[in-house]
C-alpha positions as CSV (number, residue, x, y, z in Angstrom):
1,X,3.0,20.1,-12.9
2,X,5.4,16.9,-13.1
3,X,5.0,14.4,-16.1
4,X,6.5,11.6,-16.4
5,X,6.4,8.5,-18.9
6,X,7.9,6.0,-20.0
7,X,9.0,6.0,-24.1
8,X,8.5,2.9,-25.9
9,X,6.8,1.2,-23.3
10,X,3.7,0.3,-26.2
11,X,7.0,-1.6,-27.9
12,X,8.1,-3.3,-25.1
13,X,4.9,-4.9,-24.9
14,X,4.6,-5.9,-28.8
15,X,8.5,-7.3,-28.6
16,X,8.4,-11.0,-30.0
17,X,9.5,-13.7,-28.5
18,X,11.5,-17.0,-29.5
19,X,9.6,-19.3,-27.4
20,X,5.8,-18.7,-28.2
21,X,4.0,-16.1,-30.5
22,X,3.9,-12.4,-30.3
23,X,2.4,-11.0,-26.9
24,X,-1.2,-9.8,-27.5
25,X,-2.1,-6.1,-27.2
26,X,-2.1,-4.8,-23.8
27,X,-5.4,-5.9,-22.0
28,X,-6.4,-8.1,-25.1
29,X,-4.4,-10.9,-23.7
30,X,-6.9,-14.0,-23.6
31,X,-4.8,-16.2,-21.4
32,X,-2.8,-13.6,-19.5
33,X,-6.3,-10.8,-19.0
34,X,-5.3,-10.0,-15.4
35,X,-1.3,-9.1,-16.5
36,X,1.9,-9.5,-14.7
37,X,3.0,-8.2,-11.5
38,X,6.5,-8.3,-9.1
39,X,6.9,-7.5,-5.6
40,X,9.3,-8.3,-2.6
41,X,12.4,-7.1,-3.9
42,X,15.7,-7.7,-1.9
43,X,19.1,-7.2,-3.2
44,X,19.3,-10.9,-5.3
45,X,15.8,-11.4,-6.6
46,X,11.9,-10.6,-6.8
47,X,8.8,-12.3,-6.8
48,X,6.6,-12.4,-10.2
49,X,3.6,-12.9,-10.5
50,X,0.7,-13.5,-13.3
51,X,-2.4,-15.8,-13.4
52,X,-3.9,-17.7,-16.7
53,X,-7.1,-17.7,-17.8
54,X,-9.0,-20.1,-20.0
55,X,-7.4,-23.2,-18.9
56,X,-8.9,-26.5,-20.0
57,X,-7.8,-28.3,-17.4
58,X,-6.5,-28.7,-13.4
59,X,-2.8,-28.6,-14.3
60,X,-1.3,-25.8,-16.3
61,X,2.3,-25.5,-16.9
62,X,3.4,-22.1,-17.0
63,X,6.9,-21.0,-18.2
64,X,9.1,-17.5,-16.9
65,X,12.0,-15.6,-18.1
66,X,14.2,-12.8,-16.8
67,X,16.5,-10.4,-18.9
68,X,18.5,-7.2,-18.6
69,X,16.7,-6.0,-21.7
70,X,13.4,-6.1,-22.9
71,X,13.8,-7.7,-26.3
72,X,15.2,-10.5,-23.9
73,X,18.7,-11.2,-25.6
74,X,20.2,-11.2,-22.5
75,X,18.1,-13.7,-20.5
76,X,19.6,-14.3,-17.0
77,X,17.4,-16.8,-15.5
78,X,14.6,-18.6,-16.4
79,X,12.5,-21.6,-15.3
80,X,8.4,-23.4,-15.3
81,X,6.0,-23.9,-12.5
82,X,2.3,-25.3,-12.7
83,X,-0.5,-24.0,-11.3
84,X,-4.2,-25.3,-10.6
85,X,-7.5,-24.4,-9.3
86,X,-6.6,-24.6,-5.5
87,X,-4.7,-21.0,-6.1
88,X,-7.2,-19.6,-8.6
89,X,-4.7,-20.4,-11.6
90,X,-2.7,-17.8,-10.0
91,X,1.4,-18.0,-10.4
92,X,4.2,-16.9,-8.4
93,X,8.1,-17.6,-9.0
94,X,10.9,-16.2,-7.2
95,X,13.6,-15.1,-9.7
96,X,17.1,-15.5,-7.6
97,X,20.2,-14.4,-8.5
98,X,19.8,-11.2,-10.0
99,X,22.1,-8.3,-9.4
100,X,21.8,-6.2,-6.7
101,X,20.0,-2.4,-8.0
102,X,19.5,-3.9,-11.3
103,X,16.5,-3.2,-13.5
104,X,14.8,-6.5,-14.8
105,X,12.7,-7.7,-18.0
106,X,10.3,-10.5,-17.3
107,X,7.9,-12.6,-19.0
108,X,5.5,-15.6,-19.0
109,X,4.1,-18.0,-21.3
110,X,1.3,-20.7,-21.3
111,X,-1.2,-22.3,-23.2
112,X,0.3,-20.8,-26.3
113,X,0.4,-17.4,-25.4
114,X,2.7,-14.8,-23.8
115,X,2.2,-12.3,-21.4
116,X,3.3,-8.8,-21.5
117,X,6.4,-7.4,-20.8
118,X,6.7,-6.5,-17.2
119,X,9.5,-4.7,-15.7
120,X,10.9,-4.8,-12.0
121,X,13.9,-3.8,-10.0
122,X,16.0,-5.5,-7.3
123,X,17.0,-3.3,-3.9
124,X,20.2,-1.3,-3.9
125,X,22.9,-2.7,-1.9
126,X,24.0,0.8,-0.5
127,X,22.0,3.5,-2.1
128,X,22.5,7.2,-1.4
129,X,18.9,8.2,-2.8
130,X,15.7,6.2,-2.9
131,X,12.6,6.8,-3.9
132,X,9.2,5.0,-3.0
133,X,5.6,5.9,-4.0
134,X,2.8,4.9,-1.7
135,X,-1.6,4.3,-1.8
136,X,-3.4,3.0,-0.5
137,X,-7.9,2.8,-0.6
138,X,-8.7,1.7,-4.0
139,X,-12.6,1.4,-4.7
140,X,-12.9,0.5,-7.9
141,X,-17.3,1.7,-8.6
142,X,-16.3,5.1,-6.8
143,X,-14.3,6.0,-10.0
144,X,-11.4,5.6,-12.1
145,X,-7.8,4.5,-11.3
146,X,-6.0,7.8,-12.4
147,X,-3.4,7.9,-9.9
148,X,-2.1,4.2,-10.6
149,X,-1.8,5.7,-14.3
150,X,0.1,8.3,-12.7
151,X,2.4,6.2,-10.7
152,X,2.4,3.7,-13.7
153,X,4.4,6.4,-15.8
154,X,6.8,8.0,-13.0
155,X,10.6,6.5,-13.9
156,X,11.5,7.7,-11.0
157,X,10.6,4.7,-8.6
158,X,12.5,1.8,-6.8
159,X,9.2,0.4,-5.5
160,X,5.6,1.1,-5.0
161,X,3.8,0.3,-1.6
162,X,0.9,-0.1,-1.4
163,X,-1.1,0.2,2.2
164,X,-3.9,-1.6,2.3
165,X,-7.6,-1.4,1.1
166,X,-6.9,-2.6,-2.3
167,X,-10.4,-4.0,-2.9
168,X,-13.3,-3.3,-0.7
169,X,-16.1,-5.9,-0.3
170,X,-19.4,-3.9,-0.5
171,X,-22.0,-4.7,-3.4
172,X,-22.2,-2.1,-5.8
173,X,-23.9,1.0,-4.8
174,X,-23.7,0.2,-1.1
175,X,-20.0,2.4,-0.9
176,X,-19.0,3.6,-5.0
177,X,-22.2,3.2,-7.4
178,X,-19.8,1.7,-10.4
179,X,-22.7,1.6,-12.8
180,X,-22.4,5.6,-13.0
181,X,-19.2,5.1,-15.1
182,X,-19.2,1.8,-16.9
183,X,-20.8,-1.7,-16.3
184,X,-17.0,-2.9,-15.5
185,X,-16.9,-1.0,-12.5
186,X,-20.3,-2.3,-11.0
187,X,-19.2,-4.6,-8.1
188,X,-18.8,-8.4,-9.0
189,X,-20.1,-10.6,-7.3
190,X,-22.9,-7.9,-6.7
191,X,-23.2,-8.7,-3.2
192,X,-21.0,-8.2,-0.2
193,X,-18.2,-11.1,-0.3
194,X,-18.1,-13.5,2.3
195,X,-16.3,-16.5,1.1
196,X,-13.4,-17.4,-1.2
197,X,-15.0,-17.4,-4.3
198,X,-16.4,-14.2,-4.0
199,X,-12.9,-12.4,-3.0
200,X,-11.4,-14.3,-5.9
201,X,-14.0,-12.9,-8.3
202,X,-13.4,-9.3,-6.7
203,X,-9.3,-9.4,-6.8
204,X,-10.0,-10.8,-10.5
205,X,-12.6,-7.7,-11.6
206,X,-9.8,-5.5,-9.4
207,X,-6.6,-6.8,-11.7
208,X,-8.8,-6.1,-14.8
209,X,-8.5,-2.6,-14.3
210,X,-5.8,-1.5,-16.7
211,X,-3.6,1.2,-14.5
212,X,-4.1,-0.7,-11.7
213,X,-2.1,-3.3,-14.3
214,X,0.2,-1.2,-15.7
215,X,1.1,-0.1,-12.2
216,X,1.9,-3.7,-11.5
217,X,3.8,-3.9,-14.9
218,X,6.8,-1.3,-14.4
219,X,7.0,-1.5,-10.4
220,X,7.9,-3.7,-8.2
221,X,5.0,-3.5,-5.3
222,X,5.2,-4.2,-1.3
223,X,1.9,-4.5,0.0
224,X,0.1,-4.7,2.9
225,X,-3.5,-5.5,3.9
226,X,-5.8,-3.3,6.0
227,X,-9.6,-3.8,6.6
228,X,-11.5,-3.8,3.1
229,X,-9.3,-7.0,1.9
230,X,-11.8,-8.5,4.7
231,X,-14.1,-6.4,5.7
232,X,-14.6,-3.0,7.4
233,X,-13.3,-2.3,10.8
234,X,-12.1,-5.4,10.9
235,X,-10.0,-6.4,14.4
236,X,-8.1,-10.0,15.5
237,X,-11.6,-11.6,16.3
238,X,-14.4,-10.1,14.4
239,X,-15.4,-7.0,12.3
240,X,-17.9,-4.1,12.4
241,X,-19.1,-5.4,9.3
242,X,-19.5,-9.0,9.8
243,X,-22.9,-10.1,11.5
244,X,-23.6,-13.7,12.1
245,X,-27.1,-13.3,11.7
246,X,-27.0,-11.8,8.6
247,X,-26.2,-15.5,7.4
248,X,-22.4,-14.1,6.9
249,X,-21.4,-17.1,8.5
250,X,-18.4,-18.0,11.0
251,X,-15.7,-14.8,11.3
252,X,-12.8,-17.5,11.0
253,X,-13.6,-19.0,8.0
254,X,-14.0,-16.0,6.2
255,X,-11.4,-14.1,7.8
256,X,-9.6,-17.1,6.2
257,X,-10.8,-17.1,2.9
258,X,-9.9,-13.5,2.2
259,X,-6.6,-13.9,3.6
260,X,-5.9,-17.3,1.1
261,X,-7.3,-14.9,-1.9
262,X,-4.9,-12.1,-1.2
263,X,-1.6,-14.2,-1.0
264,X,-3.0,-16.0,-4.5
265,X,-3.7,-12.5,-6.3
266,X,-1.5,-10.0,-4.7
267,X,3.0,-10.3,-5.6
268,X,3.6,-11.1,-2.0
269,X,5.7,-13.4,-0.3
270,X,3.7,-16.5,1.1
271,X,4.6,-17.1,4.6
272,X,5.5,-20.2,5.7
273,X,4.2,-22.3,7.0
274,X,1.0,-22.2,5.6
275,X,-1.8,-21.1,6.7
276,X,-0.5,-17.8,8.1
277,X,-1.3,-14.4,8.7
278,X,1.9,-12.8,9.2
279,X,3.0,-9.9,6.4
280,X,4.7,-8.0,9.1
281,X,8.0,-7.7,7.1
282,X,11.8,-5.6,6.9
283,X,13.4,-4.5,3.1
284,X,16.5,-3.0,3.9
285,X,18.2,-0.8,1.2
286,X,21.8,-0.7,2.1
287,X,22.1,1.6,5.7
288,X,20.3,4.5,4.3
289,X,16.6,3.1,5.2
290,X,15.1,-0.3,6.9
291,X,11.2,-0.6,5.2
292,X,9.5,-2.1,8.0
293,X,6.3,-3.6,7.2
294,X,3.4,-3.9,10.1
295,X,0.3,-5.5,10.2
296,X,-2.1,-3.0,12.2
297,X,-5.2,-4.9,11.5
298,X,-5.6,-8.3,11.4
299,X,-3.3,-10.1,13.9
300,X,-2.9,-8.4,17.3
301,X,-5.4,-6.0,17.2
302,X,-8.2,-5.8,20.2
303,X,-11.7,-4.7,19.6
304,X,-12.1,-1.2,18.8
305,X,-13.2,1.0,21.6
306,X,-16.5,3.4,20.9
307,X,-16.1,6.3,18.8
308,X,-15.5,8.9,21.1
309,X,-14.6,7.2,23.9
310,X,-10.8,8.8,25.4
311,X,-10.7,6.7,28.5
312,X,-11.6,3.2,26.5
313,X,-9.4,4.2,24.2
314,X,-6.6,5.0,26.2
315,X,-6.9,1.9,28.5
316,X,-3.9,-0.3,29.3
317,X,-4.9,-3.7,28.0
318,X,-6.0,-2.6,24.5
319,X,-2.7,-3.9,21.6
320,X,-2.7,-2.5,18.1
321,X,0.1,-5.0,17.1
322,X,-0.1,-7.9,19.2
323,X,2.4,-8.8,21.4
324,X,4.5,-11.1,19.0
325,X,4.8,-8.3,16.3
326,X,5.0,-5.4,19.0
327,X,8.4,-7.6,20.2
328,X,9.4,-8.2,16.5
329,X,9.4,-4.4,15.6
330,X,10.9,-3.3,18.8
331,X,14.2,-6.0,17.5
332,X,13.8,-4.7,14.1
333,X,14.6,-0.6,15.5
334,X,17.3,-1.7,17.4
335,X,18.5,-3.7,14.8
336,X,17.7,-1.0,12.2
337,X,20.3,1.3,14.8
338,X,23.4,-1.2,15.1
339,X,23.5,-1.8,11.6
340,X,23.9,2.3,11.3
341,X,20.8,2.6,9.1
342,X,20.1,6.3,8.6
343,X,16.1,5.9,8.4
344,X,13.9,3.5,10.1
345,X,10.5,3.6,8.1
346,X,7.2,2.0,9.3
347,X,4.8,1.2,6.5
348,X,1.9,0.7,8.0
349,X,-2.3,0.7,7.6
350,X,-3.6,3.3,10.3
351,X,-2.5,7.2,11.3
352,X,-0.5,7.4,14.1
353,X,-0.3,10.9,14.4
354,X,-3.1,12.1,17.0
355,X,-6.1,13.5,15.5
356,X,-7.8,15.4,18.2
357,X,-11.3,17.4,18.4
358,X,-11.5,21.2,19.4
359,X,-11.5,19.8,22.7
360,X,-8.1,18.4,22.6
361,X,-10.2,14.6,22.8
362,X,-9.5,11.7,20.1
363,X,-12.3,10.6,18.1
364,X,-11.4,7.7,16.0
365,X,-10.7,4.4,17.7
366,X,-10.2,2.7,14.9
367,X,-6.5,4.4,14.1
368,X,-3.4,4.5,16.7
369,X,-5.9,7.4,18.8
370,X,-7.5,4.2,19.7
371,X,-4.7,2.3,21.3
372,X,-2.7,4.4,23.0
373,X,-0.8,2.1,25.5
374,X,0.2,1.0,22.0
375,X,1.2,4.0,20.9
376,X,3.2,4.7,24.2
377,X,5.2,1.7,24.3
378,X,6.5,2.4,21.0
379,X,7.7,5.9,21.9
380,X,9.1,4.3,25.0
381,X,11.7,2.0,22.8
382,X,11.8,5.1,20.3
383,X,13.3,7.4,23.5
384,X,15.0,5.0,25.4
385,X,16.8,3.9,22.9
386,X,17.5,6.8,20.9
387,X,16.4,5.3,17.8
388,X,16.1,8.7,15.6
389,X,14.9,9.5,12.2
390,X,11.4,7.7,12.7
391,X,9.1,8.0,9.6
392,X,5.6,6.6,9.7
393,X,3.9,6.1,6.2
394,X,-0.4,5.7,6.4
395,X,-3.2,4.8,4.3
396,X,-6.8,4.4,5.1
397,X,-8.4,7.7,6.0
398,X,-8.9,8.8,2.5
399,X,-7.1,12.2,3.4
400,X,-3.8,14.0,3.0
401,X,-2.0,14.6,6.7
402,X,1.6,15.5,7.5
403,X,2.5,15.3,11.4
404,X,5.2,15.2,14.3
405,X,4.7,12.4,16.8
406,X,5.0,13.9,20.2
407,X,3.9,11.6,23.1
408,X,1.1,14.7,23.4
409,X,0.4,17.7,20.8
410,X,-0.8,19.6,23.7
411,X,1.6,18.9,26.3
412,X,5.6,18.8,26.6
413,X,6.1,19.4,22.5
414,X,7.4,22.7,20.5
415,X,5.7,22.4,17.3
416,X,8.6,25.1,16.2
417,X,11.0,23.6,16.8
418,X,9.6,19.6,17.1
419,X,11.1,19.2,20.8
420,X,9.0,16.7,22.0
421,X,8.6,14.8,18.9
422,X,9.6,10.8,18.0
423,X,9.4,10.6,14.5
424,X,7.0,11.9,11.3
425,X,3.9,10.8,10.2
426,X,2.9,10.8,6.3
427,X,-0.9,10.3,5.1
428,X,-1.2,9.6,1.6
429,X,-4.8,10.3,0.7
430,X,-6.9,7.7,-1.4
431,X,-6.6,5.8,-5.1
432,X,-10.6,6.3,-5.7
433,X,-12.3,6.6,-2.3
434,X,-14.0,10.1,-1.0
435,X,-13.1,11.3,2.5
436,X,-16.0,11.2,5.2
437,X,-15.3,15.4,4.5
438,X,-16.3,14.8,0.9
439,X,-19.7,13.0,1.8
440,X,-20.5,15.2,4.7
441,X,-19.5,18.6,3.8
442,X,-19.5,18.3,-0.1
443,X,-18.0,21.4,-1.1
444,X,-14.0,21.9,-1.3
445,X,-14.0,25.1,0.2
446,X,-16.3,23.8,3.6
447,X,-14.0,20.8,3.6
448,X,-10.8,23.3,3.3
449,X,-12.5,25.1,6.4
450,X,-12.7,22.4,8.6
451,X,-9.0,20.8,7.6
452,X,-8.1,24.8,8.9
453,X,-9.8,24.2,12.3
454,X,-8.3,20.5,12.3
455,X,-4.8,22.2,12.0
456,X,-5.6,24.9,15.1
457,X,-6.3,22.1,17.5
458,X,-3.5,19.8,16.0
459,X,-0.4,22.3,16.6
460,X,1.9,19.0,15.7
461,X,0.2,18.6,12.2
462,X,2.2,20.3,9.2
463,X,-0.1,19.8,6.5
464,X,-3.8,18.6,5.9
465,X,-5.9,18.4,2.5
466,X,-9.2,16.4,3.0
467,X,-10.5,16.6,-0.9
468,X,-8.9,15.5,-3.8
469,X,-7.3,11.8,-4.4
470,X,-3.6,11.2,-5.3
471,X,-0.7,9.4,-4.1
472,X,3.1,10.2,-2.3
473,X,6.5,10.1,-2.8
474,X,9.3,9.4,-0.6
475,X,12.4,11.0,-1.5
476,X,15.0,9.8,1.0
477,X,18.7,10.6,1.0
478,X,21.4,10.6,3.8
479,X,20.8,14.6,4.4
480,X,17.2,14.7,4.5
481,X,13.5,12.9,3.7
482,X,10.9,14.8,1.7
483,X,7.6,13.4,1.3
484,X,5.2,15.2,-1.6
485,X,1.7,15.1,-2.2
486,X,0.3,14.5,-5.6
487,X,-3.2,15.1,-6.6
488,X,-5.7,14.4,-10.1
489,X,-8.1,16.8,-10.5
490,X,-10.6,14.1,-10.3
491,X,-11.4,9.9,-10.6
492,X,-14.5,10.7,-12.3
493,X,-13.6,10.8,-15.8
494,X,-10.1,9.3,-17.1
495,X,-7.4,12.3,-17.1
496,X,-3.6,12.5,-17.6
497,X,-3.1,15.4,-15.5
498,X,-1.9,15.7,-11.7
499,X,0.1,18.0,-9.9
500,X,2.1,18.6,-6.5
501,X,0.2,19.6,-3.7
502,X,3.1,20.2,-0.9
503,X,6.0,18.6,0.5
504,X,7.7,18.0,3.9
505,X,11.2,17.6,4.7
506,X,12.4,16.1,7.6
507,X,16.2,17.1,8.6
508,X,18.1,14.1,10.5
509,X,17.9,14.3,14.0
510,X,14.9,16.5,14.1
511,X,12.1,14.1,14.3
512,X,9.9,17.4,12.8
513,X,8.5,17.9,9.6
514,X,9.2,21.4,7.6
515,X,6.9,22.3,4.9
516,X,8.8,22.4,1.3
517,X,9.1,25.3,-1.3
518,X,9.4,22.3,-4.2
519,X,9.2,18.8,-5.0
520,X,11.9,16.5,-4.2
521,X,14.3,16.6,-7.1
């Protein structure tokens, strides 16, 4: 069992400030309900974000400070924007000029009020050790946010990612009945969201949670989108769930309102210039990783093939990626290599590990299984170029999976001694939402039976764990990358326990993944 928190975070929030009165009690804020957030580190600054509530009229003038401590008598930078109703009242400032691997105070004020205390941290310029937490698939009516707690106390972090699935769209009771724990975490609007008010209203229920805010207030995030920020099984031109005739209107203009709610309520970068899709991104923390961000969902993607269908799946035309991005991240390995960067890291949406049947056939289309020309192309770079060290990091499945990345499991790959292999792949398992094994199979012991016959046809796959909900860490140094598994016992009721499920260490040069007698230290 590892604990950790944070002392004297209640009087960080309760500090008072010169320049308005005292900060209200944590989630009794009135003009600052939906807290503070930062994300997008680099080396000399961070993006902050909050958004005010109550505003009396279009134009609200909102003010910001950064300090090295929390009672702020050291501010370094400070500055005001305004906001209005064509962001939601949403804010985001980019504090520059900050010290490279420094940790950072910062606050807001507005309409007479100040926000909490959030804290945030800048990238390393050469680091020896880093460590990064990653989710992803947070449903807010399936249960309770226990693992954001979890991550919220950890002092341990240099960033959180998070990898899509950060709101789904349903309407209550259609995927997570919310009314079975409290009325908050019935789904607002109760209806499935199709236009920008409605994914405002559901990002604005979402940041009401309060571990999903105190996450946001002591981590820096880097976030990604994947289907539910839309809708699900979403692809470049259209969705499974979006039907024209179901009066759900035109794919385009809601494929664009959920993308213009996301950059308002998540701490992203907004890409310029405007509108765009692109989050496909690189944070690089000195030459001991290169955090490359991809965009498996929205941009490049073709159509998903049928589910269970090897030859569509594997046919020559289908892209995952998108030729623009496919040509960006094949630059950003090579780049990654000249620069000497020990660790080239994808954070991405979908598994790329193979999943196969007892047949040795994939199944699901929607994940890197389903675009395996893809798939191919990067190994191609990956080998030709000796680019080493590959580790994948995945959301969206709802499951726990550790795997090699051979071009086959079945064919020309040691799963002894990883020959064969191009890299890792690391599945953190969801926030909130069950596994298909959960609502199929029920039990934990007939799910833990079929994760064992899962592993027997998956000879590549290290670890699997298809039940409980938790989160990862990353633990990367020059001589090694472990990645652990941490579980709550459940998101039913609110609980301060969790504890490590298993680890992985990868060895550089190995491209093969070792189970672990211990956490990371």
């Amino acid at each position: 069992m590892h604990r950790r928190s944070f002392l004297g975070s209640s009087i960080r929030a309760g500090v008072v400030l010169p320049f308005a009165r005292a900060i209200p009690v944590l989630g009794q804020a009135r003009v600052f309900a939906h807290g503070v957030a930062s994300g997008d580190p680099l080396t000399d600054r961070v993006l902050l974000w909050t958004r005010v509530s109550g505003a009396a009229s279009d134009r609200v003038t909102v003010g910001w400070q950064v300090a090295r401590d929390p009672d702020f008598r050291e501010v370094v930078t400070s500055g005001e924007t305004v906001t209005g109703p064509e962001r939601d009242f949403t804010v985001k400032v980019t504090a520059t000029g900050l010290r490279p691997g420094g940790t950072w105070h910062y606050r807001f004020e507005a309409l007479g009020e100040r926000s909490p205390v959030g804290r945030t941290k800048t990238l390393p310029r050469d680091p020896s050790h880093v460590r990064l937490a990653f989710a992803s698939c947070s449903n807010l009516p399936f249960g309770y946010f226990n693992v954001y707690r979890r991550i919220a106390e950890r002092d341990d972090l240099d960033a959180v990612l998070h990898l899509g699935d950060y709101i789904y769209e349903y309407p209550n009771a259609s995927y997570g009945d919310g009314t079975r724990f409290t009325p908050s975490r019935a789904a607002i609007p109760d209806k499935e969201i199709t236009t920008l008010s409605d994914y405002r209203l559901r990002y604005a229920q979402y940041r009401s949670d309060p571990d999903l805010q105190e996450a946001h207030r002591l981590h820096p995030f880097i976030t990604v989108w994947d289907d539910h920020e839309i809708t699900n099984n979403a692809w470049t031109d259209g969705a499974q769930n979006h039907q024209v005739e179901d009066e759900e209107g035109d794919w385009f203009v809601r494929r664009t309102a959920a993308v213009k709610a996301y950059f308002e309520w998540m701490p992203i970068r907004e890409p310029e210039p405007w509108p765009s899709q692109r989050t496909w991104r690189t944070f690089r923390f000195g030459r001991l990783l290169d955090l490359i961000m991809l965009d498996t969902r929205l941009v490049g993607r073709s159509r998903q093939a049928e589910w269970g269908d090897a030859e569509g799946m594997a046919h020559p035309a289908r892209t995952l990626l998108g030729d623009g991005q496919e040509r960006w991240l094949f630059g950003e390995l090579r780049a990654a290599k000249s620069a000497g960067v020990r660790w080239p890291v994808l954070g991405q949406q979908v598994m790329m590990g193979h999943q196969l049947d007892e047949a040795g056939q994939p199944q699901n289309p929607d994940q890197w299984d389903g675009y395996e020309a893809s798939r191919q192309r990067l190994f191609d770079v990956v080998g030709r170029e000796r680019i080493g060290n590959l580790v994948v990091l995945t959301g969206d499945v709802h499951q726990s999976w550790g795997t090699d990345l051979p071009r086959h499991p079945l064919r020309g790959y040691d799963p002894d001694t990883g020959a064969g292999s191009y890299g890792v792949n690391f599945v953190t398992t969801a926030v909130s939402s069950p596994s298909s094994a959960i609502r199929r199979l029920g039990t934990e012991e007939a799910i833990a039976a079929e994760v064992r016959a899962r592993l027997a046809a998956n000879p590549h796959t290290v670890y699997g764990e298809a039940f409980h909900r938790g989160y990862c860490i990353l633990d990367v140094r020059r001589d090694g990358v472990q990645n652990d598994w941490f579980f709550v016992p459940t998101v039913e009721e609110r609980t301060d326990e969790e504890w490590w499920a298993a680890g992985i260490r990868v060895a550089p040069g190995t491209q093969h993944g070792v189970r672990a007698s211990a956490p990371a230290s």
